[in-house]
N, CA, C and O of each residue as an XYZ file, in Angstrom:
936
protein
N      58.534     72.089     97.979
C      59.464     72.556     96.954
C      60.415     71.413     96.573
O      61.073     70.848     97.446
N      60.486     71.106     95.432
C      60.872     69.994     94.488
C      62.965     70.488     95.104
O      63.475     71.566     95.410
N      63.660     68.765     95.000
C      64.756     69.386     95.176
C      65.928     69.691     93.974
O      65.851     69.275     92.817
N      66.917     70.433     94.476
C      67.575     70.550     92.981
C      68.862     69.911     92.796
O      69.390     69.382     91.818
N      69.250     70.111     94.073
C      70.673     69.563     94.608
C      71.266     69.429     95.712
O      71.305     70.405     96.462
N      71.938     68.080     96.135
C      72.281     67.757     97.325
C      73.786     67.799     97.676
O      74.757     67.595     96.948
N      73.724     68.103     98.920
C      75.104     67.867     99.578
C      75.458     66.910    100.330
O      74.671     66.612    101.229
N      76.921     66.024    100.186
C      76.774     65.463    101.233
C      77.852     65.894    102.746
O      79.078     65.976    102.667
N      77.258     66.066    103.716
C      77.497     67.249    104.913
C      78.224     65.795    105.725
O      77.719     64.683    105.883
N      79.712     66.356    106.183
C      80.715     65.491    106.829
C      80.753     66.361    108.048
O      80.639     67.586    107.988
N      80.980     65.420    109.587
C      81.698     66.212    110.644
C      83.036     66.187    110.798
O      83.602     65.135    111.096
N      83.631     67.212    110.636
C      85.265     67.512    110.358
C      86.136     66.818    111.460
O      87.151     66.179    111.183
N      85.595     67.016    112.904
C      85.687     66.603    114.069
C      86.459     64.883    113.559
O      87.541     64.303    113.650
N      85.268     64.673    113.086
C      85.008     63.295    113.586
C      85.864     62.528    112.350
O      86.053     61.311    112.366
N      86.378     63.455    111.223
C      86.645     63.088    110.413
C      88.211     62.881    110.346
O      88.855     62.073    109.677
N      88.684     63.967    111.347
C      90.168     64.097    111.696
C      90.764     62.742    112.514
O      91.815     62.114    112.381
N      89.793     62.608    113.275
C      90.231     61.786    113.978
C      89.560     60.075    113.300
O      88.838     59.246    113.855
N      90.111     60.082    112.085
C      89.554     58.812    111.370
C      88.384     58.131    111.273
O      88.413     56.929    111.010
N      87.018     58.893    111.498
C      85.635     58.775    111.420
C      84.900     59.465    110.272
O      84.878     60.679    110.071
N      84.197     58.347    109.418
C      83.153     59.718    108.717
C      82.450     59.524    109.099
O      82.097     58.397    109.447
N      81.634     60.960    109.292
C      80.156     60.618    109.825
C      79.395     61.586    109.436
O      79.306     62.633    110.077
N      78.712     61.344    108.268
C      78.231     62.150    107.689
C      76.659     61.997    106.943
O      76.129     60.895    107.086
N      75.907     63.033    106.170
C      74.111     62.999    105.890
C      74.014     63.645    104.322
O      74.887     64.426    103.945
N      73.237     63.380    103.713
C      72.541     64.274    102.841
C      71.889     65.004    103.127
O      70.917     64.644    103.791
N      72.034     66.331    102.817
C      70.870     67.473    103.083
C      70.709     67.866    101.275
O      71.561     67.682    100.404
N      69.517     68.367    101.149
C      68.394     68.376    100.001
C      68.365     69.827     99.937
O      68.014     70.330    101.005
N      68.629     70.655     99.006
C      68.352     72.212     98.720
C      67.306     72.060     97.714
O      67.167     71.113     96.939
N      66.587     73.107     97.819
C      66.279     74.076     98.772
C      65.654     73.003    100.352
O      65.005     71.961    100.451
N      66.330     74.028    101.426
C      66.243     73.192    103.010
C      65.513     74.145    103.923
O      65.059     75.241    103.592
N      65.461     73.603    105.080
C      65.047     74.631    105.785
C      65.961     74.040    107.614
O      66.503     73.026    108.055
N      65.614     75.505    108.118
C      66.414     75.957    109.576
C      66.138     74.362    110.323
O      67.079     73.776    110.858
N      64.989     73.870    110.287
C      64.693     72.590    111.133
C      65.432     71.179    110.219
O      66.152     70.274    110.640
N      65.023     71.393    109.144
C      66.016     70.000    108.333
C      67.737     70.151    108.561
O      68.536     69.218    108.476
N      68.047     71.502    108.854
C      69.589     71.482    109.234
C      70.622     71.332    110.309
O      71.808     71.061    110.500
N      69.180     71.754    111.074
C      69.650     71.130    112.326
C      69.355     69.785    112.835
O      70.122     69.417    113.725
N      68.456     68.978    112.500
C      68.386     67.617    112.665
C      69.427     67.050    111.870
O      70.050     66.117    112.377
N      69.738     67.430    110.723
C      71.054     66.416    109.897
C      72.862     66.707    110.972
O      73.821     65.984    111.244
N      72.526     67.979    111.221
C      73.633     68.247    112.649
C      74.047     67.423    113.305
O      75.077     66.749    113.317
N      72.180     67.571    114.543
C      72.284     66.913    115.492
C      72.489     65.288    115.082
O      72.822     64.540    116.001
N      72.275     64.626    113.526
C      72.123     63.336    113.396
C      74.135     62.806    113.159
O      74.791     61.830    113.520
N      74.414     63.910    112.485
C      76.230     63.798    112.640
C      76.905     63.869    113.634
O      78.008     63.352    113.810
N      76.044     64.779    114.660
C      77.064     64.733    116.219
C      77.950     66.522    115.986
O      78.903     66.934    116.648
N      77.553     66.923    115.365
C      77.518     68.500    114.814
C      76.910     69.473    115.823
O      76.221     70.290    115.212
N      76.907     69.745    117.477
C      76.246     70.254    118.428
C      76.533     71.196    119.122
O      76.024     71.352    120.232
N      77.578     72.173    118.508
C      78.264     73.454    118.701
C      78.928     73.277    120.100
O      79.421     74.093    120.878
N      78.825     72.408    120.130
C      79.451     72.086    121.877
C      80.721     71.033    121.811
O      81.861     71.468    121.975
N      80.536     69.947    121.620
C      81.505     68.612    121.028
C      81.802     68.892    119.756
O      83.015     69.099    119.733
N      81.440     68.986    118.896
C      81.789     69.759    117.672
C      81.250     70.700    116.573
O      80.048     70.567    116.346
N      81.955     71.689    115.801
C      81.004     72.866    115.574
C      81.131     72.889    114.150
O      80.178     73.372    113.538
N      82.366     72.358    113.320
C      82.703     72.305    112.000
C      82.583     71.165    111.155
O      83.005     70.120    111.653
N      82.126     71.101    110.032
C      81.598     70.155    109.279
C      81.973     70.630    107.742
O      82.122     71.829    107.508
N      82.092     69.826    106.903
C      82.273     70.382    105.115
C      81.998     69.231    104.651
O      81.780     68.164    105.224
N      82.030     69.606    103.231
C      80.869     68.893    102.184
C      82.047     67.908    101.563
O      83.223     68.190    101.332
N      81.392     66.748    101.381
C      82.373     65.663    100.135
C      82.208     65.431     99.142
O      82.979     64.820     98.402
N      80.935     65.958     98.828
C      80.235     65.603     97.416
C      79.384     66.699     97.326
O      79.247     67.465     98.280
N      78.714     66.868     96.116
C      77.362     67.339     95.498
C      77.217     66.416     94.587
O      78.084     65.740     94.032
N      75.280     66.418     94.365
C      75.094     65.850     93.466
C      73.415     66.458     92.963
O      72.648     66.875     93.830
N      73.131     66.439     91.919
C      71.774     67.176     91.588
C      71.282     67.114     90.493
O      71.928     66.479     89.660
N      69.919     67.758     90.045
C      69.236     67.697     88.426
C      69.892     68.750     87.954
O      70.202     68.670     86.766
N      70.347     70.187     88.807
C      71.046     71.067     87.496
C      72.285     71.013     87.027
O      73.336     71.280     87.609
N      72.027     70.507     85.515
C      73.543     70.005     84.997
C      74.564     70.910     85.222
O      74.498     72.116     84.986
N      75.982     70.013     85.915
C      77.071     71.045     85.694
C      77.628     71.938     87.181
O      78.684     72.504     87.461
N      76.153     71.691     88.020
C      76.653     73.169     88.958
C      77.292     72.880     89.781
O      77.987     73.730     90.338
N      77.304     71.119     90.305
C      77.923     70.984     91.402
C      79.719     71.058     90.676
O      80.528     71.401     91.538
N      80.172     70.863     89.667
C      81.433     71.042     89.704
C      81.725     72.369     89.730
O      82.591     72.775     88.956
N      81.070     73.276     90.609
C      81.642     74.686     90.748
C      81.212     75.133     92.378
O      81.095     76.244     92.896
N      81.093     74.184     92.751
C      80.465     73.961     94.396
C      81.756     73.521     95.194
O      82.334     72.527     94.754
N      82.326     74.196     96.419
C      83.340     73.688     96.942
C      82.985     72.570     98.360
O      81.905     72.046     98.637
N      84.360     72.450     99.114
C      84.107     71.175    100.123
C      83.350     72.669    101.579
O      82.642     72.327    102.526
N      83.690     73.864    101.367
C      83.537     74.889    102.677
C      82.472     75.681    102.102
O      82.266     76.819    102.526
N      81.896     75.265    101.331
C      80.472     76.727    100.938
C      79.747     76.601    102.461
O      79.766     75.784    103.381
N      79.104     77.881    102.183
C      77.832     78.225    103.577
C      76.708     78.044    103.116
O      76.238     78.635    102.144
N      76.217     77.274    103.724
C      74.619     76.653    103.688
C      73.916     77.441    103.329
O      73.187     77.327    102.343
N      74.024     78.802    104.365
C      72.722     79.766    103.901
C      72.660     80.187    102.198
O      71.644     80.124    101.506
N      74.126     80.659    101.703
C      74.171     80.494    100.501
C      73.971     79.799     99.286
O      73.878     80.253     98.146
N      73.930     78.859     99.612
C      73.524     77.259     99.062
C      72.029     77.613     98.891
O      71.379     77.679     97.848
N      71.635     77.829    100.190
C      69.952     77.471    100.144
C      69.274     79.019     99.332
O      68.286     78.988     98.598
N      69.810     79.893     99.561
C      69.322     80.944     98.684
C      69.634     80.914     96.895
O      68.837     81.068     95.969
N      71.035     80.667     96.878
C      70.748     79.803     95.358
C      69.518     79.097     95.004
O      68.560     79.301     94.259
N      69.938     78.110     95.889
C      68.576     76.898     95.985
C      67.551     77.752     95.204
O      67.311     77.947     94.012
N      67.112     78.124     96.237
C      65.651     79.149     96.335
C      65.505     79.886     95.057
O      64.435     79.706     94.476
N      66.653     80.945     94.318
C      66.522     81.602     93.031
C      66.183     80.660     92.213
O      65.066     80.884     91.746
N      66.859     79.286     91.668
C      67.160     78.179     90.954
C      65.260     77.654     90.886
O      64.609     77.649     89.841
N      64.840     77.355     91.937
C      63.619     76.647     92.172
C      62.839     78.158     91.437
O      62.046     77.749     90.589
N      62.824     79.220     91.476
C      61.982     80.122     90.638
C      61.843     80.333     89.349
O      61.009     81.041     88.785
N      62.789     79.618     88.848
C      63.175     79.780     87.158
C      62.088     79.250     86.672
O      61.086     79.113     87.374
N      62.126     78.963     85.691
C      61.105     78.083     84.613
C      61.776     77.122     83.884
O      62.944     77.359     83.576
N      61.348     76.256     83.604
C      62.315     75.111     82.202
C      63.590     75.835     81.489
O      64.783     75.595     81.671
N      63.041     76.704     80.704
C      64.025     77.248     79.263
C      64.844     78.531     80.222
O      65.696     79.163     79.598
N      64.648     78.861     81.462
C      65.338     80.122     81.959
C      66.880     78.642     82.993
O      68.100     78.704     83.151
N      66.090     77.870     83.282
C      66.884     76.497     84.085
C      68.278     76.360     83.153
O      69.458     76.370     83.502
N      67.564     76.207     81.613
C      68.202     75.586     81.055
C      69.457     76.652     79.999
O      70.408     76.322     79.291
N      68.949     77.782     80.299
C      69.788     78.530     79.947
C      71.045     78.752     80.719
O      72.183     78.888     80.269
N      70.531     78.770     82.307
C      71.606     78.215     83.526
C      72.373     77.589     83.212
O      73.531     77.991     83.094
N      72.038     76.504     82.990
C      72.803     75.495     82.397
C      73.925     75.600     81.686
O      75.065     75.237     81.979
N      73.265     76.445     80.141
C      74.232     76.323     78.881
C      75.730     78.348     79.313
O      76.725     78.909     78.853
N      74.898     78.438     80.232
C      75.861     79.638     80.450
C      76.946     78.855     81.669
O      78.133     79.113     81.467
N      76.782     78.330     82.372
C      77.607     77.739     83.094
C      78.428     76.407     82.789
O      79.532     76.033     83.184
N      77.637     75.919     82.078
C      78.876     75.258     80.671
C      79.680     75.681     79.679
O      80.169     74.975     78.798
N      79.817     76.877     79.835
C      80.873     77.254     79.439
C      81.799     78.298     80.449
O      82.544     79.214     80.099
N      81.435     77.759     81.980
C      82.599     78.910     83.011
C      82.112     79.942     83.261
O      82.352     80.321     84.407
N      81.274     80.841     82.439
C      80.922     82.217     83.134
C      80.128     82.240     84.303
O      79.052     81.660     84.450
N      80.978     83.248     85.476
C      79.982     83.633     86.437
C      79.895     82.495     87.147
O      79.033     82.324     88.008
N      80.936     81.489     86.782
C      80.787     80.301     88.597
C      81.731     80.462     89.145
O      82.152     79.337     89.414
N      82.796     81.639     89.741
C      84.180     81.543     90.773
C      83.769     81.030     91.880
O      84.254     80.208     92.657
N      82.649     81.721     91.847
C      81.834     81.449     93.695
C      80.129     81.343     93.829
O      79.386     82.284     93.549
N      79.701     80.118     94.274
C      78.797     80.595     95.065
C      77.910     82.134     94.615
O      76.934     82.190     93.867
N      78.490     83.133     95.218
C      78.133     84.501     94.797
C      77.658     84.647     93.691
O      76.554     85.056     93.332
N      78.946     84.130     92.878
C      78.992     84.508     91.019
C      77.402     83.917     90.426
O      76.513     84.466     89.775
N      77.508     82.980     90.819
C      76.329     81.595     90.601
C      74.616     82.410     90.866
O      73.670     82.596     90.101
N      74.790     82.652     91.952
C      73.205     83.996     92.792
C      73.346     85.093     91.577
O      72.336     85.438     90.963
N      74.511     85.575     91.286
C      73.817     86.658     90.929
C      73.543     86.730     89.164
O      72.988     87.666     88.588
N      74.110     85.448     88.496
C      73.610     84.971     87.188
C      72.114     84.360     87.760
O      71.319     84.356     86.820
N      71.800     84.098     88.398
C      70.241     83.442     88.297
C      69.477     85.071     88.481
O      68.251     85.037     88.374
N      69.867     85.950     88.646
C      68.984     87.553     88.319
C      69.570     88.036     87.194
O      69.651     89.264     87.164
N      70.116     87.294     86.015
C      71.030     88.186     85.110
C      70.583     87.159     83.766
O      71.303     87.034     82.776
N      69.485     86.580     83.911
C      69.938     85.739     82.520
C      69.232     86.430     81.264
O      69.244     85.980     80.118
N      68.667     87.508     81.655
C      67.682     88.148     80.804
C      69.432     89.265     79.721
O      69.422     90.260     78.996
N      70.207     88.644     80.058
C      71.577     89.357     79.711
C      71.732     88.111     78.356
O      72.180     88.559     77.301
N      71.523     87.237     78.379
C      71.877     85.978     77.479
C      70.360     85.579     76.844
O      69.236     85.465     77.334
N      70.973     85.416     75.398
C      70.173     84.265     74.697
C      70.682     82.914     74.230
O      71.785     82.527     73.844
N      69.058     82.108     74.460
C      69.698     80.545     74.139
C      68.667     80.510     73.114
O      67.600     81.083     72.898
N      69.821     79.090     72.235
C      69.339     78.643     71.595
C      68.959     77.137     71.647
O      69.740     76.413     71.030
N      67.970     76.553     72.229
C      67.522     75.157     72.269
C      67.434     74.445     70.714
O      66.780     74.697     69.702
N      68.601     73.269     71.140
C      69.156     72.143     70.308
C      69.995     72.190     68.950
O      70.097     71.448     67.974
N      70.562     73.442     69.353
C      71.441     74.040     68.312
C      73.139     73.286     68.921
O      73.746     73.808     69.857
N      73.555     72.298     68.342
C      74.152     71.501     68.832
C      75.825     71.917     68.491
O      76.832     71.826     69.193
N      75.595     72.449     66.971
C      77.037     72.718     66.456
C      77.293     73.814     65.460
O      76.136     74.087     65.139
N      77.895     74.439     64.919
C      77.981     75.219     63.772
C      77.309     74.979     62.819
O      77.334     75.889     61.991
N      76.566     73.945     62.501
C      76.002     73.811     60.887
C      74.900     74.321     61.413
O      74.497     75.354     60.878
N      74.021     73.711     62.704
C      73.282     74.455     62.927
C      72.699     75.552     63.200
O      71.571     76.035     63.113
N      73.926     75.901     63.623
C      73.781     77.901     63.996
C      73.670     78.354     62.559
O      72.696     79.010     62.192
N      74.704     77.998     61.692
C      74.478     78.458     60.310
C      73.490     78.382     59.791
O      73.166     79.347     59.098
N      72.662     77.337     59.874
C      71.371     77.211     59.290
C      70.223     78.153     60.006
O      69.469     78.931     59.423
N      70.279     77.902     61.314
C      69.144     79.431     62.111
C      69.671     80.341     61.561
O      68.907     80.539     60.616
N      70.554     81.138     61.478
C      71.108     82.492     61.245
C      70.546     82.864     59.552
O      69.982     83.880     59.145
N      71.001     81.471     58.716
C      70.945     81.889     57.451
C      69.286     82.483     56.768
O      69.203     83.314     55.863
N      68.354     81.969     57.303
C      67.009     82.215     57.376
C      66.840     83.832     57.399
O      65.831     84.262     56.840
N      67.689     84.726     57.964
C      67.675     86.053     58.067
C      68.117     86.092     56.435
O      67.185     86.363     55.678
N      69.295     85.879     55.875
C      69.858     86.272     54.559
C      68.977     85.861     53.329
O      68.107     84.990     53.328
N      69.409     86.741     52.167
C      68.281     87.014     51.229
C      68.644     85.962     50.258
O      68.305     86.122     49.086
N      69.304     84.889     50.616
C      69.809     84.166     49.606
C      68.843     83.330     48.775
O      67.835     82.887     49.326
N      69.120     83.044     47.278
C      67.604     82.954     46.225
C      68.071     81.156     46.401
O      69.124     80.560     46.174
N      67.088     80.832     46.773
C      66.793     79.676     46.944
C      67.485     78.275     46.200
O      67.810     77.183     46.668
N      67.547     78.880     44.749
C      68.629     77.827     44.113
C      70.030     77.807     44.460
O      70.874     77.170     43.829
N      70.265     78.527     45.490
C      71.949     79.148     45.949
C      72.215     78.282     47.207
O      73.328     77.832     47.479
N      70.876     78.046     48.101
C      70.770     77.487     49.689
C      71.414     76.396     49.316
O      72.460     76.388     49.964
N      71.353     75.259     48.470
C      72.125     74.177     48.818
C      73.667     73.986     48.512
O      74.333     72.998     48.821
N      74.183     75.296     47.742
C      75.559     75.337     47.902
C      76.177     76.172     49.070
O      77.396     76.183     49.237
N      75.390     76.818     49.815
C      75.693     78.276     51.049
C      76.506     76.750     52.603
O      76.127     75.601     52.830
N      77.559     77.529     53.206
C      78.639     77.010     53.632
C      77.953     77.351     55.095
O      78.269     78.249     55.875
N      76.891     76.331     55.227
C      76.010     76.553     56.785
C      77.303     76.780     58.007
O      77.572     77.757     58.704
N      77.964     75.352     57.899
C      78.928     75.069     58.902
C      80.322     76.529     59.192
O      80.672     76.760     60.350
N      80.928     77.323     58.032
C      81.748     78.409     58.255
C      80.713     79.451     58.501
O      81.123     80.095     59.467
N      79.506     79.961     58.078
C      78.686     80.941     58.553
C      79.103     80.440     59.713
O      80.081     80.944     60.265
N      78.415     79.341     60.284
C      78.046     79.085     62.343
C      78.992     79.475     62.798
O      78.821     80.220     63.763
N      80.198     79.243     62.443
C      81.760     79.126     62.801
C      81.821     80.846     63.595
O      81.946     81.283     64.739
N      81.614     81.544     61.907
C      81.922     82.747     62.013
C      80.849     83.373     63.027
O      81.234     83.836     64.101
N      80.025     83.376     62.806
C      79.166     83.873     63.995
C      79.347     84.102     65.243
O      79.625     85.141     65.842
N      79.089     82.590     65.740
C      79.685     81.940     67.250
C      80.922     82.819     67.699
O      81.039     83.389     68.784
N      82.338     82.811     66.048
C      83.114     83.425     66.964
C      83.271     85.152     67.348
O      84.001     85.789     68.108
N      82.258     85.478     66.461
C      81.783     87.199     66.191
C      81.568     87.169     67.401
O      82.254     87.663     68.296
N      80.330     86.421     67.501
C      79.158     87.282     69.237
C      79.984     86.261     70.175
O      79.169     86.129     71.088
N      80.767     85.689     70.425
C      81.465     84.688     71.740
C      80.319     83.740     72.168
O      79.970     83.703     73.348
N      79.785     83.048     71.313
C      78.258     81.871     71.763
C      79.284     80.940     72.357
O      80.511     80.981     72.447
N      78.647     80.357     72.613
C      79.134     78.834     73.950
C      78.345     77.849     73.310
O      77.144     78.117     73.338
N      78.642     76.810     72.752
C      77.712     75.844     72.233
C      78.066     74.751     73.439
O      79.179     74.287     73.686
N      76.837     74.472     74.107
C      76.075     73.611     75.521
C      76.187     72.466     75.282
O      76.683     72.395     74.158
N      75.924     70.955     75.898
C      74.682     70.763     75.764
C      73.630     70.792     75.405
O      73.162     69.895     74.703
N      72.981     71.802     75.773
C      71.461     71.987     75.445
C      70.869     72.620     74.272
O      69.729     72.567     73.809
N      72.340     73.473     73.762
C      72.187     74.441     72.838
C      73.177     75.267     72.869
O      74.282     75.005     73.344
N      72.762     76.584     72.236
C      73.940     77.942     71.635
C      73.278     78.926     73.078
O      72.083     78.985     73.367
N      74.301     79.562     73.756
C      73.950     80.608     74.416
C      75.106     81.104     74.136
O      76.187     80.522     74.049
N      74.725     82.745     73.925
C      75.376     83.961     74.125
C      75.151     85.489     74.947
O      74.072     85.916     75.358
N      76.121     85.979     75.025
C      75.831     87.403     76.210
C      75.567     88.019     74.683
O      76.070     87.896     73.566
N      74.328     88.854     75.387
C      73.306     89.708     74.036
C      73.597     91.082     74.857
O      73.187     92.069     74.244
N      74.035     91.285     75.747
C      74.119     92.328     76.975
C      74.510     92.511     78.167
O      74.000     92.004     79.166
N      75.774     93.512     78.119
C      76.397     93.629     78.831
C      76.451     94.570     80.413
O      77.373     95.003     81.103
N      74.884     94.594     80.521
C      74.242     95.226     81.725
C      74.035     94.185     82.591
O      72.850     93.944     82.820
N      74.941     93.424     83.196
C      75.272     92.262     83.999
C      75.355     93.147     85.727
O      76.180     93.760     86.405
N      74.169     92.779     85.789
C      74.397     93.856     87.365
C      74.334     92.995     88.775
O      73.456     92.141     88.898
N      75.392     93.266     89.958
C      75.425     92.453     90.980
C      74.597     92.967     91.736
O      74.574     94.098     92.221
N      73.799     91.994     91.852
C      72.946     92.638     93.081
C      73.362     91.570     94.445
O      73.175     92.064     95.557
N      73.866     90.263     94.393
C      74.736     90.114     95.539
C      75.639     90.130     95.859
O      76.574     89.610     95.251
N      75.748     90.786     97.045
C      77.338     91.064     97.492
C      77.851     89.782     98.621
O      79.059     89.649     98.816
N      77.142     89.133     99.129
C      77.389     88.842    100.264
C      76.553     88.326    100.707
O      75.435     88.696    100.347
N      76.693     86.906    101.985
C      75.618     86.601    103.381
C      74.865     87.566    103.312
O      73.700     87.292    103.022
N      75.176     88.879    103.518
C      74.271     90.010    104.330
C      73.088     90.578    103.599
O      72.280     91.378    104.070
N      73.084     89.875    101.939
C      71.814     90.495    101.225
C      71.234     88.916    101.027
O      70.897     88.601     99.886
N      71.117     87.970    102.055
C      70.307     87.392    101.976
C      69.079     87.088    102.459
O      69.299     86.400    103.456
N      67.802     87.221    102.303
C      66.809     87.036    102.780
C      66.204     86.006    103.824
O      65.816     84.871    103.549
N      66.196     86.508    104.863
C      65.717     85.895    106.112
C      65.048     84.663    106.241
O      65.286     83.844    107.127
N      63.933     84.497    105.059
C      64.191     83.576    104.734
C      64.788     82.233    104.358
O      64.385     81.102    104.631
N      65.672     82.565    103.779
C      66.449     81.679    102.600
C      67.482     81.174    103.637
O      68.305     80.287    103.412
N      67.285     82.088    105.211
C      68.569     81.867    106.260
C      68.362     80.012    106.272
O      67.256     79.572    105.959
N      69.244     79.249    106.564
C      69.007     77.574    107.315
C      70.132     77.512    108.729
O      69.828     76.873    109.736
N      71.079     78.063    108.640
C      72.384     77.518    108.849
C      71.735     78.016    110.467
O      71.221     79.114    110.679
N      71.910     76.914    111.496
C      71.844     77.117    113.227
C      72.287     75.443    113.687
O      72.180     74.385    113.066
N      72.689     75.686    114.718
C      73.063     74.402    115.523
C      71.792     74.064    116.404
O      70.950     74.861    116.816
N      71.864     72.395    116.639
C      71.222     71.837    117.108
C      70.324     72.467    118.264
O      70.790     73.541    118.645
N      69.140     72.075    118.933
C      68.685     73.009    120.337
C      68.826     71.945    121.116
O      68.077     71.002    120.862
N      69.453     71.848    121.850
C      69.663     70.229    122.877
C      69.071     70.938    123.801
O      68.871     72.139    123.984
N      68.747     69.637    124.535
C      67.688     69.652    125.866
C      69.226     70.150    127.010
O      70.311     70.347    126.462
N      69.090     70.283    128.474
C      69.247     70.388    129.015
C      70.487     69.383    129.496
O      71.686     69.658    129.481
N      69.649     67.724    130.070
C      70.377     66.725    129.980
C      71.634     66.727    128.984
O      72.797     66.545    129.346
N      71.169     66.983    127.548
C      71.802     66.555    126.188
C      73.399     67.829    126.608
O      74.532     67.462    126.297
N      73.236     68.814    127.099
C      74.129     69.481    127.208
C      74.960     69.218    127.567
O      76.053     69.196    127.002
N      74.555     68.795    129.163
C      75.208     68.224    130.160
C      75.914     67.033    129.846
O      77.044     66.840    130.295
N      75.273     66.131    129.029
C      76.323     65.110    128.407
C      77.544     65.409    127.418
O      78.525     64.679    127.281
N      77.326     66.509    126.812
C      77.993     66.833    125.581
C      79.173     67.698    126.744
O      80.328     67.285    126.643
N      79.004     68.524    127.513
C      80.157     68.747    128.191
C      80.359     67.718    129.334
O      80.620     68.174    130.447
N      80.312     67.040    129.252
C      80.958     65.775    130.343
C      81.966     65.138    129.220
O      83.093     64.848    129.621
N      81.694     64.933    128.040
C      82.468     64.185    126.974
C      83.540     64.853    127.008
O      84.693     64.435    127.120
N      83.148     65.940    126.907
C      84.521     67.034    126.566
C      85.694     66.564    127.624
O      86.841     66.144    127.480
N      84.714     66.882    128.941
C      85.533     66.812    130.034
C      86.600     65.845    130.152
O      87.817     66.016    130.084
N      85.655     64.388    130.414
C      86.228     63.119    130.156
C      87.375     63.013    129.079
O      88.544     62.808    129.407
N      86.982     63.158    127.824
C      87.953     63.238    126.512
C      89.562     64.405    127.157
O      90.717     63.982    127.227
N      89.213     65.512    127.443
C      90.103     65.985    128.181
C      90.877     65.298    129.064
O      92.035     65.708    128.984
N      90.736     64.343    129.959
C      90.659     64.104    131.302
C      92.142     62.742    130.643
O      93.206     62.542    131.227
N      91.823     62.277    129.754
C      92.081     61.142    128.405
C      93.397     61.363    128.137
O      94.472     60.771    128.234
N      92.896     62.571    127.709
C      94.202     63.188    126.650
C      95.009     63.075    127.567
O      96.021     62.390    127.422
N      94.652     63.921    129.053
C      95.974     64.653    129.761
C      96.564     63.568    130.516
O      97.690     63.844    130.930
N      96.014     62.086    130.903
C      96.223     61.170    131.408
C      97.526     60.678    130.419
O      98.689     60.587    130.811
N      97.126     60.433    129.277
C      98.067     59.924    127.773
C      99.380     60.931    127.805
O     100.544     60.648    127.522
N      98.880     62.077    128.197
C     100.737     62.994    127.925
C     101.540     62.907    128.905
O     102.753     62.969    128.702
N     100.979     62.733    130.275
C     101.562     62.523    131.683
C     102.437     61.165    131.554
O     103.636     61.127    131.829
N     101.577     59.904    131.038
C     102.152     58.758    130.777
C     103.512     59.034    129.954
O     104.708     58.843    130.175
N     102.673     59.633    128.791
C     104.369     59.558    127.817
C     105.437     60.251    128.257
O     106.582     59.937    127.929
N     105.117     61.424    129.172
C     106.385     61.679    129.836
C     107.342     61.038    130.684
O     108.519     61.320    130.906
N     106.592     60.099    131.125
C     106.683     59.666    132.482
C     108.118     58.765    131.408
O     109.346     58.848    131.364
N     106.970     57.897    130.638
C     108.152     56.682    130.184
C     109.397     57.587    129.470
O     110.523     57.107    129.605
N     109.307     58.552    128.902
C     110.411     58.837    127.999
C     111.241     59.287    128.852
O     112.316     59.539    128.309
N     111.221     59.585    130.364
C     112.134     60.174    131.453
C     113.014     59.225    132.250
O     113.960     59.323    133.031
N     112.149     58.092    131.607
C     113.090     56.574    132.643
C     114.062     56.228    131.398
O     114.890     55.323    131.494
């Protein structure tokens, strides 16, 4: 499965304490690619368990500026997954509806426009009002010696602002219908599938090292506060 858009996945841990250390992961992903980019950050539910995103970057125009630094993977990847089912002109209608704000607050909003676009029509390479005026005018009965004085550009105008069109990029999209139905609510209607999000499986040894660090790092700290007491008491 072709990818659509990437994240780039930081360990928070490591980040607090003046380290980045961070991977690209590729949506649509899967349970084994997420945990190797983990285990490759030092992400091991043991030494550290929290991580967030610094970037997106991808082929579908537009979406990552509605993508935050704390989204959940699994969500991500089930987008992913709807997104990769579309077709060209259903992609690209994505597109021209989310260039203009509707339906991206969240994540959520985003899933449940990729089951809703049959709510919108686009218009491919309809760039501005003259052009809308000119598709539209093709309906009107106007006698042919009249077309080259008819006011393409205030028709489009008026139109666009009649039905609320969004002129894209790509083109004119508008809501043709207002039977916009959520069918996600939540993590919990996502398909078992589409799940990625698990921590690393460390061996045995690997454990045992990862809580010795702790220990040690502990052992660090409490050595460092004993000291500073010590001096600030003399």
């Amino acid at each position: 499965m072709a990818s659509l858009f990437e994240a780039y996945i930081t360990n928070l841990g490591k980040y607090n304490e003046g380290e980045l250390v961070g991977k690209t992961l590729k949506f649509p992903t899967t349970p084994q690619e997420v945990q190797a980019l983990l285990k490759d950050i030092c992400v091991d539910g043991i030494r550290y368990e929290e991580f967030f995103i610094t970037s997106f970057d991808g082929d579908v125009l537009g979406l990552y500026d509605y993508l935050g630094e704390y989204e959940n993977l699994d969500e991500l990847n089930h987008l992913a997954c709807l997104l990769s089912e579309l077709d060209q002109g259903e992609l690209e209608k994505f597109e021209a509806v989310i260039d203009g704000g509707s339906h991206t607050s969240s994540v959520a909003d985003l899933i449940n426009l990729t089951q809703n676009l049959d709510c919108f029509e686009f218009y491919p390479d309809i760039e501005g009002e003259e052009d809308l005026g000119r598709y539209f005018m093709e309906d009107l009965a106007i006698p042919a010696e009249l077309k080259d004085y008819f006011d393409y550009e205030a028709y489009g105008r008026d139109v666009s602002i009649n039905e609320g069109g969004h002129f894209a990029p790509g083109g004119y999209v508008v809501q043709t219908s207002g039977d916009f139905k959520e069918y996600y609510h939540g993590p919990q209607d996502i398909p078992p599938e589409h799940k990625v999000l698990s921590f690393p499986k460390l061996s045995i040894r690997e454990q045992i090292a990862a809580y010795k660090e702790i220990i040690d790092s502990s052992s660090l700290e409490g050595h460092r506060q004993i000291s500073k007491k010590e001096r600030e008491e003399r």
